[in-house]
N, C-alpha and C positions, 0 to 999 in steps of 0.2 A: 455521493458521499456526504456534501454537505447537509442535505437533508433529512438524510438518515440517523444523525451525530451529534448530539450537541453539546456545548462546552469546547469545540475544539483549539486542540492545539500542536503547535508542530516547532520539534525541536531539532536544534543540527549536533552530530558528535564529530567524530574526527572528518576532519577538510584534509585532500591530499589537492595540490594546484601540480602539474607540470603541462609546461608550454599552453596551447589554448584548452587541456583539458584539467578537468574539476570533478572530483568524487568525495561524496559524504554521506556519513548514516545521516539517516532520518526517520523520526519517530512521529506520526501522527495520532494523537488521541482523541479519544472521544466517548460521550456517552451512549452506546446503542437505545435508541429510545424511537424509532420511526424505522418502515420496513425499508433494507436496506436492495436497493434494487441489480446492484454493479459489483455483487459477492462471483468468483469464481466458478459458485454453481449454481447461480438463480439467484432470485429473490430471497429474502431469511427474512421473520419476522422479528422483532425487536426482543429483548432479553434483558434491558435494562443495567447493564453492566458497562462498565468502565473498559476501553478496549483500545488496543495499541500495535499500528501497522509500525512492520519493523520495515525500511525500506534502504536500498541502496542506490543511489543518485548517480551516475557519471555525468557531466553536462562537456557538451563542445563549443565555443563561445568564435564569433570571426574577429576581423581585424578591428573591429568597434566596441567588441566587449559585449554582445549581445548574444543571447544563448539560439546553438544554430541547430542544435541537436541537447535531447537528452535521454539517457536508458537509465530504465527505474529496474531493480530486480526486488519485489517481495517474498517473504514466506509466508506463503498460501494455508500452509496446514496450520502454521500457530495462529493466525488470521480467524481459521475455520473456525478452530476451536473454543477460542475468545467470543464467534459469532455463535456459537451453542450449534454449529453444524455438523450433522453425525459423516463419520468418517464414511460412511456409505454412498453420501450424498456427493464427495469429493470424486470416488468412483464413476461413482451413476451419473454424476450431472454432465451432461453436454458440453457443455461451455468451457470446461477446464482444459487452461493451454497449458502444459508442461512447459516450466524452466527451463530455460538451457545452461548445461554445464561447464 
C-alpha cells in the first residue's frame, strides 16, 4: 500500500476500550498514483484519485499493554470502486476472500 499511495494518512473515529480489548474506525488516505499491487482482486493500475480505506480495528493487548492480536474488517466494494475496479473484476478475481458476518 505504501507504494502505491501517496500523501498518506490515517485517522482514528470512535475508540471503544473494554478490558484488554480496543476497537476503532479507521480511515487510511491516499492518493492512488502507483500500481497498487495488494487490491482484493489483483493488481490495479493507478487512477490518480484521492481514495479512502474505511477500516474497523478490534486490537487485544496482554498484561504489558502490547498489542497480542488484531482483526481489521474493510469494505472491499467502496475500496473497488474508489480503485476504478469494475464490479466484474470483484467477481472474477481469484483472490477475493469474503467477509465474514
Amino acid at each position: 500500500m505504501r507504494g502505491a499511495f501517496d500523501d498518506r494518512s490515517i485517522r482514528r473515529g470512535i475508540v471503544v476500550a473494554e478490558g484488554a480489548h480496543l476497537a476503532c474506525q479507521t480511515w487510511i488516505e491516499g492518493t492512488f498514483v502507483r500500481e497498487f499491487t495488494q487490491s482484493p482482486v489483483g493488481p490495479l493500475p493507478p487512477n490518480g484519485k484521492r481514495v479512502v480505506f474505511d477500516l474497523m480495528n478490534i486490537f487485544r493487548f496482554d498484561d504489558r499493554g502490547r498489542i497480542v492480536e488484531e482483526w481489521v474488517r474493510t469494505d472491499h466494494h467502496s475500496l473497488l470502486r474508489q480503485l476504478s475496479a469494475a464490479r466484474e473484476g470483484l467477481q472474477a478475481g481469484g483472490q477475493h476472500r469474503p467477509e465474514c458476518s
